[in-house]
ROPA-300051 format. One record per residue (C-alpha): residue number from 1; residue in three letters; x, y, z. Coordinates in pm, whole numbers, m for minus. Layout:
NUM; ALA; X; Y; Z
...
// end
This chain:
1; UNK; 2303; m3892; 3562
2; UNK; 1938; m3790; 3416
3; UNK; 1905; m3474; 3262
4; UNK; 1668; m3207; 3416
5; UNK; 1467; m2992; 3231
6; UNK; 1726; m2690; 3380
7; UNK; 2028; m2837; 3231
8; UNK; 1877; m2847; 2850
9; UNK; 1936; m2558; 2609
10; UNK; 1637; m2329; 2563
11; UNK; 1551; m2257; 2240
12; UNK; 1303; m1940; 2075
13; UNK; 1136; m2030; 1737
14; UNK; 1096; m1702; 1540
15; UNK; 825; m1682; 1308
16; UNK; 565; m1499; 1109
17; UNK; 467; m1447; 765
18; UNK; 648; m1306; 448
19; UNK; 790; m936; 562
20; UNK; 643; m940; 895
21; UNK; 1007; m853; 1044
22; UNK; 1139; m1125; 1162
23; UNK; 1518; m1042; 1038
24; UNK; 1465; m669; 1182
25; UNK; 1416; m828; 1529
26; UNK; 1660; m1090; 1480
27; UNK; 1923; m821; 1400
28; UNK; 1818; m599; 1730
29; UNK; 1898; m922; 1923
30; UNK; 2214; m1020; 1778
31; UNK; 2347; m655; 1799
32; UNK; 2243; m595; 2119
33; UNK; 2497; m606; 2405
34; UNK; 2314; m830; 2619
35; UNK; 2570; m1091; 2712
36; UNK; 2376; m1343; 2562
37; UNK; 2580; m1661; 2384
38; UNK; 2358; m1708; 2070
39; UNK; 2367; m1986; 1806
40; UNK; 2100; m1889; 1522
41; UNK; 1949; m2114; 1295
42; UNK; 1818; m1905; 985
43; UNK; 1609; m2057; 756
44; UNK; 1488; m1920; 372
45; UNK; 1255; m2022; 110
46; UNK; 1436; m1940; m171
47; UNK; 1789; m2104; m352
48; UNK; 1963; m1872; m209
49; UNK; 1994; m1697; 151
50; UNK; 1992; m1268; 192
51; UNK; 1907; m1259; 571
52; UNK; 2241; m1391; 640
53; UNK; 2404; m1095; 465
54; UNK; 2194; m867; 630
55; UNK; 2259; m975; 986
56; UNK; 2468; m766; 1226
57; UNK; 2620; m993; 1470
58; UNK; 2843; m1050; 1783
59; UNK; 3162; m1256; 1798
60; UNK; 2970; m1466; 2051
61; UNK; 2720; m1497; 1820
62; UNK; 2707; m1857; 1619
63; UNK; 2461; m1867; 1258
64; UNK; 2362; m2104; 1059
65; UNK; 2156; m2125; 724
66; UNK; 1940; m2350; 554
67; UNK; 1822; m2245; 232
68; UNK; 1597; m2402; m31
69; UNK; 1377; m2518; 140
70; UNK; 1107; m2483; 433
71; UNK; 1219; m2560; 766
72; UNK; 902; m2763; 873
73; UNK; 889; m3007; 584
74; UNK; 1165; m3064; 296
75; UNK; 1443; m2942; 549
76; UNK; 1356; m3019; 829
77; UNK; 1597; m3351; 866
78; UNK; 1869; m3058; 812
79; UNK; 1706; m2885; 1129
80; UNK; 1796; m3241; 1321
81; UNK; 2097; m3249; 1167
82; UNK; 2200; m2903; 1259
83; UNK; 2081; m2925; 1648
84; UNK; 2261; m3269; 1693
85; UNK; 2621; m3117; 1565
86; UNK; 2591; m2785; 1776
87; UNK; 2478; m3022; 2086
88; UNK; 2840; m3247; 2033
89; UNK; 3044; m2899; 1967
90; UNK; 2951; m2767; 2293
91; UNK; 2953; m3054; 2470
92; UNK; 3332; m3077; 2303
93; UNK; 3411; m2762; 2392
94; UNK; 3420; m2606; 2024
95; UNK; 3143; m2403; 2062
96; UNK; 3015; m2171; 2326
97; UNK; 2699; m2119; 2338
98; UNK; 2429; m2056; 2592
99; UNK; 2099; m2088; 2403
100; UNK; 1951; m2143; 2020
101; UNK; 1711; m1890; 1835
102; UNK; 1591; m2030; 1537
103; UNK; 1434; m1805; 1267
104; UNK; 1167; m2030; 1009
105; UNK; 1076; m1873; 696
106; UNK; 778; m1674; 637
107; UNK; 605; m1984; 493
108; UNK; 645; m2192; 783
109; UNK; 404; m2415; 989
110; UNK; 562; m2342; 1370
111; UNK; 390; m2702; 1462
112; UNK; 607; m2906; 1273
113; UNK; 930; m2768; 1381
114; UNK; 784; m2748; 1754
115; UNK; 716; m3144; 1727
116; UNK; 1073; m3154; 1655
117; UNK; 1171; m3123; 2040
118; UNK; 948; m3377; 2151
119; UNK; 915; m3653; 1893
120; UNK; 1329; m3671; 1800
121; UNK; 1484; m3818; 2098
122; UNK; 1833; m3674; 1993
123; UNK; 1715; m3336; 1997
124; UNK; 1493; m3402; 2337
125; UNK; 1806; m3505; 2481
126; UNK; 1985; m3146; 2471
127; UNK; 1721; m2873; 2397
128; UNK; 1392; m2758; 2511
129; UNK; 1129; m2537; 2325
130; UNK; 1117; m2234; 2552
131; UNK; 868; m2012; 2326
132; UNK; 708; m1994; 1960
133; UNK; 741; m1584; 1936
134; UNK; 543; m1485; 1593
135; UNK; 576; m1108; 1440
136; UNK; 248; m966; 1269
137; UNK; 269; m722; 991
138; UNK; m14; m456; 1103
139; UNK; m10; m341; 725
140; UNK; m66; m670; 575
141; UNK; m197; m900; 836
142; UNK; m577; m854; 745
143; UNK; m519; m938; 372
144; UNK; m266; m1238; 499
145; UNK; m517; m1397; 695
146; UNK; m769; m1432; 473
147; UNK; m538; m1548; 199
148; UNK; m283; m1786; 346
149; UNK; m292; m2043; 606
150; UNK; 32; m2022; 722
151; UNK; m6; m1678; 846
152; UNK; m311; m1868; 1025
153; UNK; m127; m2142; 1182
154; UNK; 157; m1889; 1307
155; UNK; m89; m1700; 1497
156; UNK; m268; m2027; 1625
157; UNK; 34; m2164; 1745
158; UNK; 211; m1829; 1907
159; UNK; 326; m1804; 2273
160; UNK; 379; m1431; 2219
161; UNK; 309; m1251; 1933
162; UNK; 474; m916; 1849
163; UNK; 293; m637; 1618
164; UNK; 536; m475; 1390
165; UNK; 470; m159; 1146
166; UNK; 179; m50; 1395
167; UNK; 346; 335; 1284
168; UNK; 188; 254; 919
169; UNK; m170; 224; 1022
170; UNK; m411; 444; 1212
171; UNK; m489; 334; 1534
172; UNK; m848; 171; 1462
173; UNK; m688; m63; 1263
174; UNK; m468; m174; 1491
175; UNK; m710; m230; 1683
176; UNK; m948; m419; 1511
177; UNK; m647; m637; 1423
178; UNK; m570; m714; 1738
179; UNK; m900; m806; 1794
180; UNK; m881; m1053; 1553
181; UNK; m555; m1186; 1651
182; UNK; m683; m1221; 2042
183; UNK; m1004; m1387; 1890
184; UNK; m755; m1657; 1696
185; UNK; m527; m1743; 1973
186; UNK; m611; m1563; 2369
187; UNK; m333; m1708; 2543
188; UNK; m77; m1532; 2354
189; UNK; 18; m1140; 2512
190; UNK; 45; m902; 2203
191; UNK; 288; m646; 2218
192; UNK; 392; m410; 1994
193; UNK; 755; m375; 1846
194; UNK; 939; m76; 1624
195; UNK; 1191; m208; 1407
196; UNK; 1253; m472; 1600
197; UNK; 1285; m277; 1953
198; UNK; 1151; m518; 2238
199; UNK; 1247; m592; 2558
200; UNK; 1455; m926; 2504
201; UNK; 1297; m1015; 2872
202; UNK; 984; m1084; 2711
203; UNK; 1140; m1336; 2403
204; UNK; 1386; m1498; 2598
205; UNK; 1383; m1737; 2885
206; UNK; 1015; m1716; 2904
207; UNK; 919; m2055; 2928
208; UNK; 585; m2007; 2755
209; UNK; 543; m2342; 2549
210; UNK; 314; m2562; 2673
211; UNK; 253; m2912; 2487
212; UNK; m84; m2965; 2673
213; UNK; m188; m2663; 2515
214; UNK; m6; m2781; 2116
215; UNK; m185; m3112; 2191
216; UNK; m523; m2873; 2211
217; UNK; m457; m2702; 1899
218; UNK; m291; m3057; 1726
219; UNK; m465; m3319; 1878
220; UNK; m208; m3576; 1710
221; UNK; 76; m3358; 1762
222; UNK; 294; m3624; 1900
223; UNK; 166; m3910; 1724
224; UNK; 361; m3879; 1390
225; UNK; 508; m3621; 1144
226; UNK; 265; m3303; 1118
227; UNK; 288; m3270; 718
228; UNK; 266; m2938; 553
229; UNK; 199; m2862; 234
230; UNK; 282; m2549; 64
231; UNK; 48; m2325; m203
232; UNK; 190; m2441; m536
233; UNK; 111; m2070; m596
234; UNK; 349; m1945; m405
235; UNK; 748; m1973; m546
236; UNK; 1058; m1807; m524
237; UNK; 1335; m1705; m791
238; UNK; 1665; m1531; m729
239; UNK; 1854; m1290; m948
240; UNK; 2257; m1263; m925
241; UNK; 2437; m1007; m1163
242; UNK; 2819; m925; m1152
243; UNK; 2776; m574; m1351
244; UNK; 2672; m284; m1167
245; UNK; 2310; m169; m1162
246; UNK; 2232; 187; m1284
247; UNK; 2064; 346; m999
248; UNK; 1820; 528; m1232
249; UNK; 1731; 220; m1448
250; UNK; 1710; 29; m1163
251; UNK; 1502; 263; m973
252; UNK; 1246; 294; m1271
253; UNK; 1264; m125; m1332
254; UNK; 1167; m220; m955
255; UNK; 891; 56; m975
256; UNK; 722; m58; m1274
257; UNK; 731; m418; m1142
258; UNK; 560; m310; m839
259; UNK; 304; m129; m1005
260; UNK; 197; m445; m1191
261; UNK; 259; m713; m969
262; UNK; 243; m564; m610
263; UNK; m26; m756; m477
264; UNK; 149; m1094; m578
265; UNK; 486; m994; m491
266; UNK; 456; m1106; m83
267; UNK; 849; m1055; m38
268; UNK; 1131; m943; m221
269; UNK; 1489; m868; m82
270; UNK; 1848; m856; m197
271; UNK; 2164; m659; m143
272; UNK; 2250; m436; m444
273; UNK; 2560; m318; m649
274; UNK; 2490; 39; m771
275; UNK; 2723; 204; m969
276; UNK; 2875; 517; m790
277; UNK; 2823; 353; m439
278; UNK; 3083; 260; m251
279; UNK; 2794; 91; 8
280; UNK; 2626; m218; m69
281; UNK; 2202; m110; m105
282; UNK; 1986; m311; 76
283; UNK; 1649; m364; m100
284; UNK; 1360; m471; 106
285; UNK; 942; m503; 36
286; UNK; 666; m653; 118
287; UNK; 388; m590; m185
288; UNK; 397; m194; m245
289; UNK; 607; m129; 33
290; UNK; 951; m115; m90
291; UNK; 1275; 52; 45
292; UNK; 1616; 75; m83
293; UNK; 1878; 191; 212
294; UNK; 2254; 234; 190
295; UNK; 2459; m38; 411
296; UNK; 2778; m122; 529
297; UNK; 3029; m53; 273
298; UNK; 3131; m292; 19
299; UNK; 3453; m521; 114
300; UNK; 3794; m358; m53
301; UNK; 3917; m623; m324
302; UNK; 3619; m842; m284
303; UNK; 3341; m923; m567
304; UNK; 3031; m711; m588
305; UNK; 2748; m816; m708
306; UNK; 2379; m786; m663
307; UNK; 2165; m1112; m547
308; UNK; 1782; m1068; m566
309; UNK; 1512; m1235; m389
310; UNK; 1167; m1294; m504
311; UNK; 877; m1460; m368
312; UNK; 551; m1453; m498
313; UNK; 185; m1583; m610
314; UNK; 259; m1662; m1000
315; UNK; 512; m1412; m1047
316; UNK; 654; m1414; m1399
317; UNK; 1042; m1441; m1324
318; UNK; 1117; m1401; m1753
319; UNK; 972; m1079; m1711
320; UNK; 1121; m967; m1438
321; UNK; 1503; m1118; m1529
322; UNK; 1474; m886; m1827
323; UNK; 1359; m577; m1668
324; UNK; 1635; m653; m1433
325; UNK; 1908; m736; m1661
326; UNK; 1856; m455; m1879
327; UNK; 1888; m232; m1607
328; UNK; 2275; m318; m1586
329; UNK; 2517; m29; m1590
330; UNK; 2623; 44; m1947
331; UNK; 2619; 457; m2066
332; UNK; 2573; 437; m2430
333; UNK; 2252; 459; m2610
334; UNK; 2221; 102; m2704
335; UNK; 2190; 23; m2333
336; UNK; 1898; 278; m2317
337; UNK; 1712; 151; m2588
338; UNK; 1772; m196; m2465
339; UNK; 1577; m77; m2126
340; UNK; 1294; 91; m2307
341; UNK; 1253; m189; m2474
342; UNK; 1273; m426; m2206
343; UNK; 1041; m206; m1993
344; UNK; 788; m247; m2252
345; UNK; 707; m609; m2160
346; UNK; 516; m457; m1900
347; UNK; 179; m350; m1930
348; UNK; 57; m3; m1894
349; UNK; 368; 123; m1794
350; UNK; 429; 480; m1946
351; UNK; 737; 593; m2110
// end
């Protein structure tokens, strides 16, 4: 019996640059009661995964990581890997699932994991690429543009492409931004989106990718392996600490760091052990936007720790493992002047 392009599972490749809100909108989907079976495929730059620990999710609801490593080059035999096992679990019966959303990181070429569908003839046999959806940061978009080519490419290669933060800009700006965006790809509908608040009919089941029109933008899209190479520039570290952060120290640490390195730190993320919170903290930023909010409590008789996420242009992960550190929890006044001290590795920082 052939297989019809009906019977194959659709799938919706999430993407856009470093803090665009990508896990914001994945989170609105998977808490959403929309009937929808999900299986997610979530993918991170860095050693180790936060968006999985941030993730709100149905018992219908199916995710699974890669980490350490970008989804459209080092990883992406995992990707293959991934897609064949969830194809022979629901064919089994183990799984139940109705469709795949697949979430790249914020480094990602969409191309290469879009050839994926079409030049594999495992995953050809059980999936097709319904849309490349691509989330724009209005704040930082200009800047990323210029600077990286991956926020280029994402844009290029978008079947719809949502406009987050558009509440943190005036109005001319988002304008003139989506100007630009409608000059670098005009097939793709723009639509704006508030933490992640979209109507689900326009993401899913919209049958918007089109390989005449990837063949356009990639003439030899489907003759072998799109490479992509990543800015050396760019790299990510990760901070995990058992002891309890003082909020104050903390507080005054992440500040400073910001101050100084803002415009090279393009993402940084974790989930945070205060002392005197019973809730977990989520920490989220995107250069000098930065937000710490209180989360679901921590787990009774379970570990707590905080794990840190940082991904930057040259970012100098000493420094900021000792500002860090010597932020830890500790009330006596060797622990202070351990943090004054520490702080004092950074430049023009006051005290």
């Amino acid at each position: 019996m052939s297989t019809t392009s009906s019977d194959l599972i659709p799938v919706t490749v999430l993407t856009g640059f470093l803090g665009a809100g990508k896990t914001t909108l994945l989170n609105r989907i998977l808490s959403e009661p929309h009937g929808h079976r999900i299986a997610v495929i979530e993918n991170e730059f860095g050693e180790i995964g936060i968006d999985n620990a941030l993730l709100k999710r149905n018992a219908d609801e199916q995710v699974l990581v890669m980490n350490n490593g970008c989804i459209c080059c080092t990883v992406r035999d995992d990707l293959v890997r991934i897609l064949g096992e969830l194809a022979e679990k629901r064919a089994a019966g183990a799984l139940d699932f109705e469709r795949v959303l697949i979430e790249t990181t914020g480094l990602a070429d969409p191309a290469p994991v879009a050839q994926t569908f079409f030049v594999d003839p495992g995953v050809a046999e059980h999936y097709r690429l319904d849309a490349v959806i691509t989330v724009v940061d209005a704040v930082h978009a200009m800047q990323q543009l210029d600077a990286h080519h991956e926020a280029q490419d994402q844009v290029g290669f978008a079947d719809r492409i949502l406009l987050s933060k558009t509440d943190l800009v005036s109005a001319a700006h988002t304008e003139a931004l989506k100007a630009r965006l409608h000059e670098m790809n005009v097939r793709a509908p723009i639509v704006p989106v508030h933490f992640g608040k979209t109507d689900l009919a326009q993401i899913l089941d919209i049958d918007a990718f089109s390989l005449e029109v990837a063949e356009s933008l990639e003439p030899e899209f489907l003759d072998h392996f799109h490479a992509h190479e990543h800015d050396d520039d760019v790299q990510s570290f990760s901070i995990r600490l058992t002891e309890p952060l003082s909020p104050t120290r903390f507080r005054l640490a992440l500040g400073a760091l910001i101050d100084k390195y803002s415009a090279q730190m393009l993402r940084y993320k974790g989930v945070v052990h205060l002392a005197g919170y019973d809730d977990q903290v989520i920490m989220q930023g995107v250069h000098m936007l930065m937000a710490l909010n209180l989360a679901e409590p921590w787990v009774p008789d379970s570990p707590r720790e905080s794990v840190l996420v940082f991904i930057g242009e040259r970012l100098p992960e000493a420094e900021f493992r000792a500002v860090i550190n010597a932020s830890i929890h500790r009330p006596d006044a060797e622990a202070d002047a351990r943090f004054e001290a520490a702080m004092k590795i950074i430049d023009d920082v006051p005290f």
